[in-house]
Every structure is written in structure tokens, then in C-alpha cells.
Biopython code that builds the backbone (N, CA, C, O; Angstrom):
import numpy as np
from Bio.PDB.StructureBuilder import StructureBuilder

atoms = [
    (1, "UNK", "N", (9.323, 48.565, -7.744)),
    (1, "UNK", "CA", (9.818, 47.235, -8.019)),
    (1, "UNK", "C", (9.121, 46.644, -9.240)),
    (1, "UNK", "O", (9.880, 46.123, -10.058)),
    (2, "UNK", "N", (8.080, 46.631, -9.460)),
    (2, "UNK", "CA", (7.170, 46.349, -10.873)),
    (2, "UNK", "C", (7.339, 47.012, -11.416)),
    (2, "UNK", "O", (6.259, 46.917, -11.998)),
    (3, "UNK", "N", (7.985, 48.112, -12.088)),
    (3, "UNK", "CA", (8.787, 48.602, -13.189)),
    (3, "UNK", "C", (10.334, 47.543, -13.395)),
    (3, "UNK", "O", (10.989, 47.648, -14.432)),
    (4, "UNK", "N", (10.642, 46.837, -12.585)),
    (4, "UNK", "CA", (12.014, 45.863, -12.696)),
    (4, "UNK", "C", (11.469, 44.824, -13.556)),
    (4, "UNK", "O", (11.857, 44.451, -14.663)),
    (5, "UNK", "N", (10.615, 44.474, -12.927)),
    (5, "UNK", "CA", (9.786, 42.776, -13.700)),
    (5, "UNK", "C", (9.959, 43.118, -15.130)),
    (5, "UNK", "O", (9.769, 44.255, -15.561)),
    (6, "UNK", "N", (10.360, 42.010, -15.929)),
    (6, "UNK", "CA", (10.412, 42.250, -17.409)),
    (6, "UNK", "C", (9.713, 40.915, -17.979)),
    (6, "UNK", "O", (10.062, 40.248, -18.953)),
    (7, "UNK", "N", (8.524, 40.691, -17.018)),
    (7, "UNK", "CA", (8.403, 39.104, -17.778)),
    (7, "UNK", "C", (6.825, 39.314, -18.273)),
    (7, "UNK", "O", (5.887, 39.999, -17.865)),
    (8, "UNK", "N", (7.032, 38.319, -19.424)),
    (8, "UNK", "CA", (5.479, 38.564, -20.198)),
    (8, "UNK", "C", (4.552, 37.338, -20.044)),
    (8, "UNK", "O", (5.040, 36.220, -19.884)),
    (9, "UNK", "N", (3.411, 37.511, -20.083)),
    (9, "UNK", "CA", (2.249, 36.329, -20.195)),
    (9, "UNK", "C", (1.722, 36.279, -21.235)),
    (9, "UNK", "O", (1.265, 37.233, -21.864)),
    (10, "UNK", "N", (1.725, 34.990, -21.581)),
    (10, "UNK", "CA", (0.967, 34.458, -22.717)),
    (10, "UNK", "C", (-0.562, 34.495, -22.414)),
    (10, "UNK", "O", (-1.113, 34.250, -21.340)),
    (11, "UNK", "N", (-1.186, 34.897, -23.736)),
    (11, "UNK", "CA", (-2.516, 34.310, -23.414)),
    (11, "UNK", "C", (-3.150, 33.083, -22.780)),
    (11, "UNK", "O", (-4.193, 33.089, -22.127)),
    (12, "UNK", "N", (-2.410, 32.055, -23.050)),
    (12, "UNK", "CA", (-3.021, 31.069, -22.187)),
    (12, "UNK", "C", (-2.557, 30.599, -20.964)),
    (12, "UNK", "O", (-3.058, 29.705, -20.282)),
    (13, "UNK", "N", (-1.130, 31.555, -20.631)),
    (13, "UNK", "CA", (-0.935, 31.921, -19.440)),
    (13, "UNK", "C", (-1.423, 32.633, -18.423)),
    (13, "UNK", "O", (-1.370, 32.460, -17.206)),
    (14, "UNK", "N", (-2.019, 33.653, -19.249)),
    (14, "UNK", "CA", (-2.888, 34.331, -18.793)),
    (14, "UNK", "C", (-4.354, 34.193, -17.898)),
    (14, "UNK", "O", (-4.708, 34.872, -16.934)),
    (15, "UNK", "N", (-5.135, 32.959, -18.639)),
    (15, "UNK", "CA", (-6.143, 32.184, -18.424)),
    (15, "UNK", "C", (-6.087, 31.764, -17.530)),
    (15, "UNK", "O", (-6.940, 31.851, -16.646)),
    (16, "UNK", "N", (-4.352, 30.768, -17.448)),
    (16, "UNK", "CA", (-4.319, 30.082, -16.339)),
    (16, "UNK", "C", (-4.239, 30.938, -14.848)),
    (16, "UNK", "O", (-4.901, 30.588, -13.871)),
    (17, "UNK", "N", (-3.607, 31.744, -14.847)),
    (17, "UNK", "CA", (-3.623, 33.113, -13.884)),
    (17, "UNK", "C", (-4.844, 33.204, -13.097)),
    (17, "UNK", "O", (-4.982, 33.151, -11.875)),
    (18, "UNK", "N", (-5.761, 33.361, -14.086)),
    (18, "UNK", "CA", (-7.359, 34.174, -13.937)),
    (18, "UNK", "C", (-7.946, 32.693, -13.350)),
    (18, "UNK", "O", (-8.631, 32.783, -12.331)),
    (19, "UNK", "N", (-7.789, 31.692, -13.766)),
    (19, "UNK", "CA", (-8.611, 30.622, -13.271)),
    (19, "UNK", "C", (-7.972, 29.969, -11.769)),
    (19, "UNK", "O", (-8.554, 29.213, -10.991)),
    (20, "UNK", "N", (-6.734, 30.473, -11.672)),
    (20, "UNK", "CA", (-6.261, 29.799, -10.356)),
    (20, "UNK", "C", (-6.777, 30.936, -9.727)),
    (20, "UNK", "O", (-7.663, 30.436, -9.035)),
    (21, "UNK", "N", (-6.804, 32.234, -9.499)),
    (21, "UNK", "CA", (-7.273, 33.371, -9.078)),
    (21, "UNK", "C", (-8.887, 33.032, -8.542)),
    (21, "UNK", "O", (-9.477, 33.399, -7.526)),
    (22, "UNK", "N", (-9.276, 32.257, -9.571)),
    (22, "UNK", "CA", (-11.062, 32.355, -9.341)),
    (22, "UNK", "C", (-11.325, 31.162, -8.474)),
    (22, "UNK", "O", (-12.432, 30.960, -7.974)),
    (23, "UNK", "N", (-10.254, 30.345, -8.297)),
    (23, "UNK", "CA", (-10.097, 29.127, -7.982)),
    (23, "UNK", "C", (-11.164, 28.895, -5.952)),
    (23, "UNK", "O", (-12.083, 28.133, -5.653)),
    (24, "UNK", "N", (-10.643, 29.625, -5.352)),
    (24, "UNK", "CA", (-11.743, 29.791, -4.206)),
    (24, "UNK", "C", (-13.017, 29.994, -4.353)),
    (24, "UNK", "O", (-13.812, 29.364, -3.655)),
    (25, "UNK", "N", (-13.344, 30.702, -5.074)),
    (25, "UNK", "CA", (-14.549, 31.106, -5.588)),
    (25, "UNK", "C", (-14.883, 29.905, -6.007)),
    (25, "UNK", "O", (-15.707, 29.627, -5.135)),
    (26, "UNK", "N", (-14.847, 28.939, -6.737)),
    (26, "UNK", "CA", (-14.671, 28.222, -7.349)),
    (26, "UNK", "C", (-15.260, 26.801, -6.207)),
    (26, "UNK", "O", (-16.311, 26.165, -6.286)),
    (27, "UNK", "N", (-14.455, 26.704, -5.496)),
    (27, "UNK", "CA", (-14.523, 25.561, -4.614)),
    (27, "UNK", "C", (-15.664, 26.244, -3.275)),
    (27, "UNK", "O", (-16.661, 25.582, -2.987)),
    (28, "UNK", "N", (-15.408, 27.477, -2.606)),
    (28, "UNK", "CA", (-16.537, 27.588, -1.785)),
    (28, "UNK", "C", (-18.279, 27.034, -2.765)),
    (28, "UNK", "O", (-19.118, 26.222, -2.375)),
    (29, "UNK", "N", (-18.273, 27.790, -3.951)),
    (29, "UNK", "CA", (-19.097, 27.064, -4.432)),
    (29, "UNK", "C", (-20.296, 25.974, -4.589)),
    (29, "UNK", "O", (-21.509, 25.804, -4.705)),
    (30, "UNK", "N", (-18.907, 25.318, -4.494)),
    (30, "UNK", "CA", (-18.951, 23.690, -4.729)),
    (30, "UNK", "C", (-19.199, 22.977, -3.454)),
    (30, "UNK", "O", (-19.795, 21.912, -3.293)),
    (31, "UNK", "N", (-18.521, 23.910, -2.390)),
    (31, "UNK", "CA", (-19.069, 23.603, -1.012)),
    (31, "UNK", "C", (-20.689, 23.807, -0.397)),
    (31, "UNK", "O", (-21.607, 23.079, -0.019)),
    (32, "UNK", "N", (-20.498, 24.827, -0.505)),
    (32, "UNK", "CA", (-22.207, 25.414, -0.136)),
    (32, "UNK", "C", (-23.203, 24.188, -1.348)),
    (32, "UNK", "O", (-23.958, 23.254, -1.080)),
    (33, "UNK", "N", (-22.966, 24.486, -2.034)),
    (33, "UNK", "CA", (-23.751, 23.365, -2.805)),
    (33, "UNK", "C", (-23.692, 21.980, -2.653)),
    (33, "UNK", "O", (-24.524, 21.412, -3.361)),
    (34, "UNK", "N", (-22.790, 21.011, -1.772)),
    (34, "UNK", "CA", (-22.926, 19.777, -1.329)),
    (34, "UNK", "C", (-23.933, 19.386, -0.352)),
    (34, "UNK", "O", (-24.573, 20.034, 0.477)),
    (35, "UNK", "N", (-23.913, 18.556, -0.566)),
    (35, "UNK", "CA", (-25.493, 17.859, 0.160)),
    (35, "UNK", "C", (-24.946, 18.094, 1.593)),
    (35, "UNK", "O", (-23.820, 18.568, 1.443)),
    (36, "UNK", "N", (-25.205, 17.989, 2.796)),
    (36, "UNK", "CA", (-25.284, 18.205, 4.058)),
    (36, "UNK", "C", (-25.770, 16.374, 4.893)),
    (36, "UNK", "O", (-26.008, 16.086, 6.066)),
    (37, "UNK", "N", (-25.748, 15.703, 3.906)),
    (37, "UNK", "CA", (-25.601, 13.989, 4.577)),
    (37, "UNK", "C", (-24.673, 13.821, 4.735)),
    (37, "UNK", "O", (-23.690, 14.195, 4.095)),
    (38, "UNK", "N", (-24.799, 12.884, 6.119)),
    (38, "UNK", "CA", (-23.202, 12.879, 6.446)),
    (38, "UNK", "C", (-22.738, 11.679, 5.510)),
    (38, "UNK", "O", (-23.492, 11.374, 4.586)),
    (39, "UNK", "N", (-21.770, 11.109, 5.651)),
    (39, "UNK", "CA", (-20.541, 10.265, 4.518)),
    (39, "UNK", "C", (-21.671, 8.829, 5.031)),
    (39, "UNK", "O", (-22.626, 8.421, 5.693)),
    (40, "UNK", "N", (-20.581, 8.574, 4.072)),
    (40, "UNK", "CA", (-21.091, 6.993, 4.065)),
    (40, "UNK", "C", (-20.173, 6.484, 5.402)),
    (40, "UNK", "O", (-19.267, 7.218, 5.797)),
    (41, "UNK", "N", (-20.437, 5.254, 6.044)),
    (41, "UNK", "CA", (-19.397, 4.863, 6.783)),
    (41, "UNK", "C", (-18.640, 4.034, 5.907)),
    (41, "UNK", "O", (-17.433, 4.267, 5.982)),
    (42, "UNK", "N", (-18.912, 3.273, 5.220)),
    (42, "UNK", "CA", (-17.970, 2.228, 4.621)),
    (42, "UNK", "C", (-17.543, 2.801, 2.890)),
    (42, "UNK", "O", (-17.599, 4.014, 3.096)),
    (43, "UNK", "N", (-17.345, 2.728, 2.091)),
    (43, "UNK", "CA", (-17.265, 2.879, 0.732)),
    (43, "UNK", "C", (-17.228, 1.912, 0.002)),
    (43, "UNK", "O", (-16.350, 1.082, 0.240)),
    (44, "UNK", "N", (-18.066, 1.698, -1.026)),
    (44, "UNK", "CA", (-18.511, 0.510, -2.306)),
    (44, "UNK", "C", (-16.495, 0.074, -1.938)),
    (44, "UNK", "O", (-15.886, -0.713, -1.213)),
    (45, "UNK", "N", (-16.115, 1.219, -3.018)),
    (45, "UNK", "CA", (-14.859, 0.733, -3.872)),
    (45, "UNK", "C", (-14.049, 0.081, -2.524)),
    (45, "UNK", "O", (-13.369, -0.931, -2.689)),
    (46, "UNK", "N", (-14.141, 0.628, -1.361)),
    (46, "UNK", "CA", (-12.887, 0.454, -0.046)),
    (46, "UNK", "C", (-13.562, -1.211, 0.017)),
    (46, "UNK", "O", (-12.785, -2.154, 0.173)),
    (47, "UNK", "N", (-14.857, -1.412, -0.101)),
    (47, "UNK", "CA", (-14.982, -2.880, 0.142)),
    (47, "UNK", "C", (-14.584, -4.114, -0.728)),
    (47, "UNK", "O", (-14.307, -5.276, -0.432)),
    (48, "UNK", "N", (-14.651, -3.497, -1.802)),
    (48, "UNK", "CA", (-14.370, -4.280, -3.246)),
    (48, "UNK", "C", (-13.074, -4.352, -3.016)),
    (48, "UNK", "O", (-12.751, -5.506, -3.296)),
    (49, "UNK", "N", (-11.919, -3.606, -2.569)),
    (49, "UNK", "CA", (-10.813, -3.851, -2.784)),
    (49, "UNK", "C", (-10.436, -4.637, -1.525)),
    (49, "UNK", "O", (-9.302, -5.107, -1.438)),
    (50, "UNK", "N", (-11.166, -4.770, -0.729)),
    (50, "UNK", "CA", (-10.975, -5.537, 0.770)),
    (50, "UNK", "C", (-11.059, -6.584, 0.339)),
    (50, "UNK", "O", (-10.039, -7.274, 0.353)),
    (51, "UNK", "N", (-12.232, -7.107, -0.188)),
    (51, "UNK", "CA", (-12.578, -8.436, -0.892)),
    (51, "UNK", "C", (-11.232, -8.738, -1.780)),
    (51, "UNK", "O", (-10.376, -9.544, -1.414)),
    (52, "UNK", "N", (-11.183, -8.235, -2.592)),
    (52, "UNK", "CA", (-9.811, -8.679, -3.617)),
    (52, "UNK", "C", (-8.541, -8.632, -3.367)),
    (52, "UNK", "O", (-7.647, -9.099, -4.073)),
    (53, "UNK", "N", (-8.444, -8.145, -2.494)),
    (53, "UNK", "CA", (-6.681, -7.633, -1.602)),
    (53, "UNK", "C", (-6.856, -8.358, -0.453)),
    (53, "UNK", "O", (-6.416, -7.580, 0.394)),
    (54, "UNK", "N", (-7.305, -9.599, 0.274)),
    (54, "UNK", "CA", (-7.414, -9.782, 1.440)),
    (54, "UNK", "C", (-6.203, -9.729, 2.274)),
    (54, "UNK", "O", (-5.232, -9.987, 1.562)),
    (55, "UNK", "N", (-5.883, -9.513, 3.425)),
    (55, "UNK", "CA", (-4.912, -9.365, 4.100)),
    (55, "UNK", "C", (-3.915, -10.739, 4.305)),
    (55, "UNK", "O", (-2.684, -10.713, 4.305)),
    (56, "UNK", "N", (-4.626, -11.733, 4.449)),
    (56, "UNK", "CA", (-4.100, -12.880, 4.452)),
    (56, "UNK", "C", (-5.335, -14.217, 3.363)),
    (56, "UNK", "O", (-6.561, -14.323, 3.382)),
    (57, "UNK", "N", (-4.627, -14.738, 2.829)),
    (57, "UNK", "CA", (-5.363, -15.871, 2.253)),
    (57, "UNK", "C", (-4.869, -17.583, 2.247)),
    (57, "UNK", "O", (-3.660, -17.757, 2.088)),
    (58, "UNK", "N", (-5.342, -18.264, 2.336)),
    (58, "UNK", "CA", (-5.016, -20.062, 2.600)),
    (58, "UNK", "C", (-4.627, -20.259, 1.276)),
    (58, "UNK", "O", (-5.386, -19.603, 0.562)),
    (59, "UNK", "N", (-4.101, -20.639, 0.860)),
    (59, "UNK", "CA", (-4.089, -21.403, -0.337)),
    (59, "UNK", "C", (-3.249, -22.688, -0.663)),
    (59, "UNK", "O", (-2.521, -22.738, 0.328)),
    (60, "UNK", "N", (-2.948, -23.634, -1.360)),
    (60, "UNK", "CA", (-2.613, -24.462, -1.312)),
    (60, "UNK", "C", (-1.763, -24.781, -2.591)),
    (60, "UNK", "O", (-2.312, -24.186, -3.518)),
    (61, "UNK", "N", (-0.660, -25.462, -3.048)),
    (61, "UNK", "CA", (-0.135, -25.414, -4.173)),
    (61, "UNK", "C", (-0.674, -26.618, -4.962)),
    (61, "UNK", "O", (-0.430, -27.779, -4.631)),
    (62, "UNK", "N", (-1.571, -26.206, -6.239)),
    (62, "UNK", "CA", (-2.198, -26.756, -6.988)),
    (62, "UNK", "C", (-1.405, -27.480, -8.084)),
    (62, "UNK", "O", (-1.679, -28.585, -8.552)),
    (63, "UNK", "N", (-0.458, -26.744, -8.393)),
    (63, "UNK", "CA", (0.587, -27.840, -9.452)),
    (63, "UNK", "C", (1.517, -26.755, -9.522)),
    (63, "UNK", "O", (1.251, -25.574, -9.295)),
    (64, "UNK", "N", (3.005, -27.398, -9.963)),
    (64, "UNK", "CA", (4.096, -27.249, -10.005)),
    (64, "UNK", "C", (4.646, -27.403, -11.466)),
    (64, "UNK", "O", (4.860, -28.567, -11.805)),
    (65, "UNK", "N", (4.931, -26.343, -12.463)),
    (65, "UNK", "CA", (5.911, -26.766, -13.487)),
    (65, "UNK", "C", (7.243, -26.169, -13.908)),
    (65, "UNK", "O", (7.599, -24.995, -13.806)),
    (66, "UNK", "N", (7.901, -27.194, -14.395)),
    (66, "UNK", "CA", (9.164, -26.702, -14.735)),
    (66, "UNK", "C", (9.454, -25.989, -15.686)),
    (66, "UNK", "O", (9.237, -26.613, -16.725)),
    (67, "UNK", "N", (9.987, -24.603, -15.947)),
    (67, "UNK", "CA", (10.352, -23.879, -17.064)),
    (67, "UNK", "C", (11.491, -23.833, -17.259)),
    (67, "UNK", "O", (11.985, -22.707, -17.311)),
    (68, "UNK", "N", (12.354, -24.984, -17.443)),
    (68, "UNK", "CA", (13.922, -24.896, -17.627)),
    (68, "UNK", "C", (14.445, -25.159, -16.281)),
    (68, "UNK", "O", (13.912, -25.223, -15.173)),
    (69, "UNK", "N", (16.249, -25.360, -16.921)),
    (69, "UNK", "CA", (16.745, -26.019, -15.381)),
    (69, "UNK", "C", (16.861, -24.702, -14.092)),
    (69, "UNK", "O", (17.470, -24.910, -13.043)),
    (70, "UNK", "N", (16.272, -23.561, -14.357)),
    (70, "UNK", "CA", (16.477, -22.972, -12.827)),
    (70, "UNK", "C", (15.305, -22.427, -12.260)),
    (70, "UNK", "O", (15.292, -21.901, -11.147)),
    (71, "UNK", "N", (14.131, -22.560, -13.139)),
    (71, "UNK", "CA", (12.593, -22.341, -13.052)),
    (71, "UNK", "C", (11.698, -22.476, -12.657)),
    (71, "UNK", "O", (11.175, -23.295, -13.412)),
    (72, "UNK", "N", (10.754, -22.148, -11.613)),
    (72, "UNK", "CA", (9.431, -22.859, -11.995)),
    (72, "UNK", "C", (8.501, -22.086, -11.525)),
    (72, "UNK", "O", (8.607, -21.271, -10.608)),
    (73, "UNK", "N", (7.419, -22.388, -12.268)),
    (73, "UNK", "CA", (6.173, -21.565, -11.625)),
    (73, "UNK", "C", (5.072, -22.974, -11.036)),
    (73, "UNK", "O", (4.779, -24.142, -11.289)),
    (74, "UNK", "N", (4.749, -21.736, -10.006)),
    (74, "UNK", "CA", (4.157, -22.879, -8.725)),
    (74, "UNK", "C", (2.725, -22.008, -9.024)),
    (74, "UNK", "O", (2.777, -20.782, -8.930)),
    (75, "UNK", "N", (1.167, -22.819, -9.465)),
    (75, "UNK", "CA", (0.031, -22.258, -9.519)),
    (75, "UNK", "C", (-0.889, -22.711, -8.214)),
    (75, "UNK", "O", (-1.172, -23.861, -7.878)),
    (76, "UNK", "N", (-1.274, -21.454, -7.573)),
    (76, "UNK", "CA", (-1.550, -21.577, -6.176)),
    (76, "UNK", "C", (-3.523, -21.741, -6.532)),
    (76, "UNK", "O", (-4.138, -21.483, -7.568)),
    (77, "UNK", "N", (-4.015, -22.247, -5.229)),
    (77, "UNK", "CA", (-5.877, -22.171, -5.554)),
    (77, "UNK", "C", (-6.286, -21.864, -3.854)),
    (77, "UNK", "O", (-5.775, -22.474, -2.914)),
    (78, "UNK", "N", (-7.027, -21.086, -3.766)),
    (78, "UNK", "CA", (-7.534, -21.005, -2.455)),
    (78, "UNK", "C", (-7.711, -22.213, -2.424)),
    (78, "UNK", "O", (-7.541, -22.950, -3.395)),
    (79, "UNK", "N", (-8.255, -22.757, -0.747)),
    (79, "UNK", "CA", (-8.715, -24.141, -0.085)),
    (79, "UNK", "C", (-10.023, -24.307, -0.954)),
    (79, "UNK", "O", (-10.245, -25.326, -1.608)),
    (80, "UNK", "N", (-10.785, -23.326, -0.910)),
    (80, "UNK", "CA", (-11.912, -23.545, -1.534)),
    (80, "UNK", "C", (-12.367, -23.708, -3.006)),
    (80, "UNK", "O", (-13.520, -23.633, -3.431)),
    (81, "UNK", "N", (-11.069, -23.980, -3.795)),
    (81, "UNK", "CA", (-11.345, -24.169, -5.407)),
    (81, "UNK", "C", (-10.986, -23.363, -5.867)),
    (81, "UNK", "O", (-9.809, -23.389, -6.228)),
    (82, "UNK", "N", (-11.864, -22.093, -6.134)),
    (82, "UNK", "CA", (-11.289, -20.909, -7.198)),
    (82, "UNK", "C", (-9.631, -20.412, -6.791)),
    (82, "UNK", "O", (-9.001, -20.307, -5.739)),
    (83, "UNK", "N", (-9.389, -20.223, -7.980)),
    (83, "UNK", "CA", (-7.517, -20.003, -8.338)),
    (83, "UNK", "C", (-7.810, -18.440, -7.542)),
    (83, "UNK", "O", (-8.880, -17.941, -7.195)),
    (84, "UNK", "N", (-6.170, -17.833, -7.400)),
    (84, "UNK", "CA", (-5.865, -17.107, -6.425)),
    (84, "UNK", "C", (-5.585, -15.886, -7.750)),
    (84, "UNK", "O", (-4.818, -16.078, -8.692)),
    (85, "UNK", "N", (-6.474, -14.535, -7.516)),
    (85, "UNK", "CA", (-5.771, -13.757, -8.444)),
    (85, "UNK", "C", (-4.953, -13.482, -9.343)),
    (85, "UNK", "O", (-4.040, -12.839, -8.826)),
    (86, "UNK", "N", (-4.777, -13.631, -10.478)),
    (86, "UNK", "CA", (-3.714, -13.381, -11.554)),
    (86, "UNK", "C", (-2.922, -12.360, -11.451)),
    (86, "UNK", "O", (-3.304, -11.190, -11.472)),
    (87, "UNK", "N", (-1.783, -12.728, -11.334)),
    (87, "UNK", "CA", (-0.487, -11.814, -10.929)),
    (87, "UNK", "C", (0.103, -11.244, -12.029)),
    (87, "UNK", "O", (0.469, -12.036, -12.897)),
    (88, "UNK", "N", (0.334, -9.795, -12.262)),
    (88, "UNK", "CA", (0.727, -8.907, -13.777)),
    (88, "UNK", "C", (2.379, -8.972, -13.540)),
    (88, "UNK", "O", (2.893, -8.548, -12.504)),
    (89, "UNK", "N", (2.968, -9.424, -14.382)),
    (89, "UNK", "CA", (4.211, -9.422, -14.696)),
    (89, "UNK", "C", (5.399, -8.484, -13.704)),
    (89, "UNK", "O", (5.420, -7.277, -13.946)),
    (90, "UNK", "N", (6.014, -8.817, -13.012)),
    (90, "UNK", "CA", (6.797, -8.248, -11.856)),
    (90, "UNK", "C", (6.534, -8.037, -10.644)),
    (90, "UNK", "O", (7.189, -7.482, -9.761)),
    (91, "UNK", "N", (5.058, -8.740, -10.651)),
    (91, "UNK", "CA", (4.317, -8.351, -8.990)),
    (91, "UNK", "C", (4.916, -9.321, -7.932)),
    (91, "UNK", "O", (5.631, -10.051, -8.618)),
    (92, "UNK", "N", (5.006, -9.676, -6.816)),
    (92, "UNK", "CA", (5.620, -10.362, -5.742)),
    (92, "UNK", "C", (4.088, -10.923, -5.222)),
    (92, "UNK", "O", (3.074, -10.262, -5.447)),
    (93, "UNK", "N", (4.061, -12.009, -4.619)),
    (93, "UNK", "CA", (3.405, -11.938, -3.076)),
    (93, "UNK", "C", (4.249, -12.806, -1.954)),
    (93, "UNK", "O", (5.092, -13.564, -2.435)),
    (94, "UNK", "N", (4.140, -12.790, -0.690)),
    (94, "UNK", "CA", (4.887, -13.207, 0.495)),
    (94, "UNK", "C", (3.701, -14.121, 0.506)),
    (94, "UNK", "O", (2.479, -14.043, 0.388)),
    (95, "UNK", "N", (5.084, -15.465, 0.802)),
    (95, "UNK", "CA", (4.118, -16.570, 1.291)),
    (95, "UNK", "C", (5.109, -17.143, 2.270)),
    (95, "UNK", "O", (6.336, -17.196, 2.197)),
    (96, "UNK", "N", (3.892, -17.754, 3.637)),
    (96, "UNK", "CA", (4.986, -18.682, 4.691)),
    (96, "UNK", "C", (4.065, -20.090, 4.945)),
    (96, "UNK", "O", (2.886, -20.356, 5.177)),
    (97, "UNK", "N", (5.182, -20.732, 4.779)),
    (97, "UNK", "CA", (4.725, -22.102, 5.130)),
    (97, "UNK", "C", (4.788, -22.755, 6.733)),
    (97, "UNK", "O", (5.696, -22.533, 7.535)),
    (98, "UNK", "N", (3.762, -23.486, 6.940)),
    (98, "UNK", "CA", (3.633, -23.789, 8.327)),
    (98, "UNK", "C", (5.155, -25.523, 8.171)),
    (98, "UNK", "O", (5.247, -26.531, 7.470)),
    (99, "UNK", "N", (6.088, -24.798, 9.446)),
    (99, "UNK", "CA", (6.827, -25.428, 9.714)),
    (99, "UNK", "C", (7.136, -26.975, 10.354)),
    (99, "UNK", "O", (6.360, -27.135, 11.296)),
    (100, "UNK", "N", (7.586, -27.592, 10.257)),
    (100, "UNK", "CA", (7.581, -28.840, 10.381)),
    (100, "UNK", "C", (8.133, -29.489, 12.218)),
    (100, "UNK", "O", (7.933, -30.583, 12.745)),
    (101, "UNK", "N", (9.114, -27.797, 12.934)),
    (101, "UNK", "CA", (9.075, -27.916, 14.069)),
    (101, "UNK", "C", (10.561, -28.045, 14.374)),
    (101, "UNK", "O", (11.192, -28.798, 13.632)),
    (102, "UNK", "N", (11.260, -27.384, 15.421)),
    (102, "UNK", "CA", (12.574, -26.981, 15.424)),
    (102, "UNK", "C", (13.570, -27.971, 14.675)),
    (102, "UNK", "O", (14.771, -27.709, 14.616)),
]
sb = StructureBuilder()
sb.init_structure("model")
sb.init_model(0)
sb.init_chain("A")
sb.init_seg("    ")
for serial, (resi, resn, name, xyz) in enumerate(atoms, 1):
    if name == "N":
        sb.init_residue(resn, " ", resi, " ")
    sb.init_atom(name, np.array(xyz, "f"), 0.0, 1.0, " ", f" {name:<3s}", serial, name[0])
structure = sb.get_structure()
């Protein structure tokens, strides 16, 4: 059947071949050589983004302006003063307002 094959490798096809090949080798390695402490329980970055992504936040509507007749942008501030994350162009957030009662 490998007398049928008619296909050729490039040299840097080739490379790539040999390096996915070595590729176990490669990672046992990298294993045996890791430290043997166990994990962290929490992670820096997983907390930082807890802090900045909170699941729910209070905020209150700080001012209201009009951008033309079908417009407006509403600038929100936590209860506690500092403004609420800056939102990048197409982002959403869900907001519900506490109701006034059937």
C-alpha cells in the first residue's frame, strides 16, 4: 500500500511531523519536572475577574442624556460613588428595576 501513496513533504513539513512525533516526549517531560505542590485553591486572575464581573451590582441612574429624538444614554454609578465599568462598543448589560407592585 505505501508504494500507492504519491504524496511529498516539505521540509518544513517535515519538521512539523518530527515535532508532533516528539510531542509526548515532550510533555511527559514537562510533567516529571513540575513541582509536586498541590494547586492553589483560589487563582489571582479567577479573583480579579470576580471583583470586576460581579454577578449582580446596585447601581443607580446618575444622569440621563438625550442623543437625538430616539436616543439616549443613561450613565449608571454604583450606590457607593465610583461609576460602573466602561462598556466597549456593542456590549449589553441586563438591568431590572424594582417594581412599583401589581
Amino acid at each position: 500500500m505505501a508504494d500507492k501513496l504519491n504524496y511529498k513533504v516539505g521540509m518544513i513539513g517535515a519538521l512539523d511531523m518530527l515535532r508532533f512525533k516528539n510531542m509526548p516526549k515532550v510533555r511527559e517531560k514537562a510533567i516529571q519536572a513540575a513541582s509536586s505542590a498541590p494547586l492553589p485553591k483560589t487563582l489571582t486572575t479567577n479573583e480579579k475577574a470576580k471583583q470586576r464581573h460581579p454577578e449582580k451590582q446596585e447601581v443607580i441612574v446618575a444622569e440621563i442624556r438625550q442623543n437625538g429624538a430616539d436616543a439616549k444614554t443613561i450613565v449608571l454609578k454604583t450606590e457607593d460613588g465610583p461609576p460602573s465599568p466602561r462598556s466597549e462598543p456593542g456590549s449589553t448589560s441586563a438591568c431590572a428595576s424594582p417594581s412599583a407592585g401589581p
